[in-house]
C-alpha positions in Angstrom: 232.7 62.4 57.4 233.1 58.4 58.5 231.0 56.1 56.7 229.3 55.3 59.9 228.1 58.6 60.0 227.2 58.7 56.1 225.0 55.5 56.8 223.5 56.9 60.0 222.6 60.3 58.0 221.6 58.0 55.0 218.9 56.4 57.6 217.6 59.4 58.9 216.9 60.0 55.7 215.2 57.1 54.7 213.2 56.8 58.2 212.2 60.5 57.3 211.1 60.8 53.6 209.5 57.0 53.7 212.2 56.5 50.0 214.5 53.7 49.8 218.1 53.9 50.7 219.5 54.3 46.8 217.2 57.5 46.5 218.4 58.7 49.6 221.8 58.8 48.9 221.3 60.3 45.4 219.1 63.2 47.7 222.0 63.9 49.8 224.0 64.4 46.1 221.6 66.7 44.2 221.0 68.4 48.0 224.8 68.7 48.2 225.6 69.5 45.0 228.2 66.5 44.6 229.0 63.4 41.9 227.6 60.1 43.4 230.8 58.4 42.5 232.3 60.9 45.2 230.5 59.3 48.1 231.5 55.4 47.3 233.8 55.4 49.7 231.2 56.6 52.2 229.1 53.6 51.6 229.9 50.8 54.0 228.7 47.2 53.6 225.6 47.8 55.5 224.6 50.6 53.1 225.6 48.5 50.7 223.5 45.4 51.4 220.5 47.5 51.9 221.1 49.2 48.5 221.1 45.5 47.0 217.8 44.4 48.8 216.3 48.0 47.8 216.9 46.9 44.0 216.3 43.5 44.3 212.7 44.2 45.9 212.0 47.0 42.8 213.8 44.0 40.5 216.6 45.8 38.9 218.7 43.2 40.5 217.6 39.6 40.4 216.8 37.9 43.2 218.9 36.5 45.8 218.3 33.4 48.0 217.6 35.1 51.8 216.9 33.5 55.2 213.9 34.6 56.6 214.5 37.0 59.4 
């Protein structure tokens, strides 16, 4: 699997369940039966920035300066 195709299927996901991207990645794991540490290389930077604003919005990260979009 590509990570473009890891982020698409990490979308669907995320479109279809109404969770947030971390939690659908860690779905695909326990639905999978796979380590999370085995799909890092499967998250691209996309996936990766939506992670951060995921945890940022639920405050486990601190906030970062954004422009409005």
């Amino acid at each position: 699997m590509t990570p473009k195709q890891f982020a698409l299927l990490i979308e669907g996901r995320v479109s279809e369940k109404k969770i947030t991207h971390m939690d659908a990645i860690l779905d695909y794991c326990q639905e999978k039966e796979i380590d999370p540490s085995e799909v890092k290389q499967l998250i691209n930077r996309n996936l990766k920035e939506k992670v951060k604003v995921n945890a940022e919005d639920l405050n486990f990260l601190p906030k970062t300066a954004r422009l409005p979009v």
